[in-house]
N, C-alpha and C positions, 0 to 999 in steps of 0.2 A: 579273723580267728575262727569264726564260726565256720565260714567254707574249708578252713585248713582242717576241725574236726570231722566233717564231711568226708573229707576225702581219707586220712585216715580210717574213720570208722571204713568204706568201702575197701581199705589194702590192710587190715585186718590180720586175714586169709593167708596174706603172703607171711614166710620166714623172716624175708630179708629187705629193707627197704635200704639203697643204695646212695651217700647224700654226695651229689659230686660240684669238687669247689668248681669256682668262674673266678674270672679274674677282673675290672671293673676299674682301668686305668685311672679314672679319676678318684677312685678314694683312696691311691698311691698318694694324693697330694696332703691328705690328710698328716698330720703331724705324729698322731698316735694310730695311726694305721699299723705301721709293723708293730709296734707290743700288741695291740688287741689281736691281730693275726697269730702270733705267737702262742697266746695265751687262749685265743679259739680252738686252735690246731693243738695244741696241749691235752683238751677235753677232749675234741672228737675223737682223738688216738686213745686217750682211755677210756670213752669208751665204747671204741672197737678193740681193746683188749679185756675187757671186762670190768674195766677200772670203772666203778662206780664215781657218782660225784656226789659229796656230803652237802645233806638239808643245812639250814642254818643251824640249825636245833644242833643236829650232830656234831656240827662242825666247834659250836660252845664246849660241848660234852668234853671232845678231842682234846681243844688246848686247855679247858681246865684241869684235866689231867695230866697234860705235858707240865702245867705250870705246876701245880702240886709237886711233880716227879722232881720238876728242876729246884723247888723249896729243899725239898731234902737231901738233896745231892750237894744244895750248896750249905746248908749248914751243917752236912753230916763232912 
């Protein structure tokens, strides 16, 4: 982890840091190989669209709010 900040800190500088997948035959055998793929490729596209991904924190906030919304809807 420490050389991964390393090398960060030195591409800084740059705009654009580029992440390109591989493919790695053997973790096809893997059982949950395609959902975790799925569910990778999910995030990296948002975000390279700008799609933020919510803190834990945030993500509480979210559905307590969904759920509140969904209280009222169902007893109103």
């Amino acid at each position: 982890m420490k050389e991964f900040l390393e090398i960060t800190k030195t591409l800084k500088g740059l705009k654009k840091i580029e992440v390109k997948k591989s493919k790695d035959k053997n973790l096809q055998y893997d059982p949950y190989f395609y959902e975790r793929k799925k569910h990778l490729d999910k995030i990296r596209d948002d975000m390279k669209n700008g799609i933020g991904v919510l803190s834990q924190e945030e993500f509480d906030l979210e559905m307590d709010k969904f759920f509140k919304k969904l209280e009222k809807k169902v007893k109103s």
